[in-house]
N, C-alpha and C positions, 0 to 999 in steps of 0.2 A: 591729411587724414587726421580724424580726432585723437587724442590722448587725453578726451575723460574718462574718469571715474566712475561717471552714470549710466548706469547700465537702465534698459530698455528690452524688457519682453515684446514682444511682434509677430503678431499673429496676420498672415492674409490670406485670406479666400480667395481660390480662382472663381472665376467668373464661371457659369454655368458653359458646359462641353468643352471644355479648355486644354482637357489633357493632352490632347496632339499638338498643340498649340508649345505648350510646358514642354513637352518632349522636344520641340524640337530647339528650344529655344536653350534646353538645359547646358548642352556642351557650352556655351557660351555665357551663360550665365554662372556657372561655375568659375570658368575660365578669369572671368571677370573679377569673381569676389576675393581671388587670389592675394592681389594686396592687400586685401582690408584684413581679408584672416590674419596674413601673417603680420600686419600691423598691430593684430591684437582687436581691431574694432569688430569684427564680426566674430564672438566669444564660441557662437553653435547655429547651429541651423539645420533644417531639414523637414521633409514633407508631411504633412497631415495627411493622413489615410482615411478610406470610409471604412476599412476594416482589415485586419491583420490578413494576406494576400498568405494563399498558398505556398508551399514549399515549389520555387521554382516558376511562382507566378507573378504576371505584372500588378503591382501595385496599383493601387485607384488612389492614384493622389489628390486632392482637394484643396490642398493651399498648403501654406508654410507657414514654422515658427522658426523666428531667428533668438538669439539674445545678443542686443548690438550695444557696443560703447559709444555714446555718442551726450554734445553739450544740450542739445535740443530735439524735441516731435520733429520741429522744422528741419532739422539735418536728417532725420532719416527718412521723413517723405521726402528730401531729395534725393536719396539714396533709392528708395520705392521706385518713383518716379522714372526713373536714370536705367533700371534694371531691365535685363535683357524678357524675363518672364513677362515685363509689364509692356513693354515697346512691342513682345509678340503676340498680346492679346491672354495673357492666362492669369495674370493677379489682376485682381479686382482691388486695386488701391484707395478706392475711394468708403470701402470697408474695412479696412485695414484697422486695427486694433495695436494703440503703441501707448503700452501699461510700464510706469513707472517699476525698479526692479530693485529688487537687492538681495543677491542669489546668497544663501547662506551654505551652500554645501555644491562643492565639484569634484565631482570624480573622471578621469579620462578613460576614452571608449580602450 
C-alpha cells in the first residue's frame, strides 16, 4: 500500500444504467477498500448524485469522487481497474478523471 504524500482528486462516472449494477457490487466494494482507508490511502470517498434524494429515498447515484494517496495516475488506474464497481460493470474507467490535489482544509464527518 502506498505511503505518499500526493494526494489525487478522482472523479468516475458510472457507465449509463449502472445503478443495479453499483448496488450490488457496493457491499464488496466497500468491503474491499477497507485496508486502503485504514492505511490512510483512500483519504474520502463517496457517491455523486443527480440530485439531493428525498427524505428517506434512494439516491440516483452517478459515479464517485474519491481523494486517494497515491505515487502515481498509474497506481490509481490500478486501483480503478481492480475495484469491485468496475469488474461489476458501473464505473466507467475509461472516463475517469484523476486531478492532481492538495487539499488545504479537512474537517471530519
Amino acid at each position: 500500500m502506498s505511503t505518499s504524500q500526493f494526494e489525487w482528486l478522482v472523479q468516475i462516472p458510472d457507465k449509463a444504467n449502472a445503478l443495479q449494477n453499483r448496488l450490488k457490487a457496493r457491499p464488496a466494494h466497500l468491503e474491499n477498500l477497507k485496508p486502503r482507508i485504514q492505511a490512510g490511502q483512500v483519504v474520502m470517498g463517496g457517491a455523486m448524485l443527480s440530485e439531493q434524494p428525498s427524505v428517506g429515498g434512494t439516491p440516483d447515484m452517478t459515479g464517485s469522487v474519491m481523494l486517494i494517496k497515491a505515487d502515481t495516475r498509474e497506481e490509481i488506474l490500478e486501483l480503478l481497474k481492480n475495484d469491485e464497481y468496475t469488474k461489476q460493470g458501473a464505473w466507467d474507467v475509461d472516463n475517469a478523471k484523476i486531478i492532481p490535489f492538495k487539499c488545504a482544509v479537512r474537517t471530519a464527518m
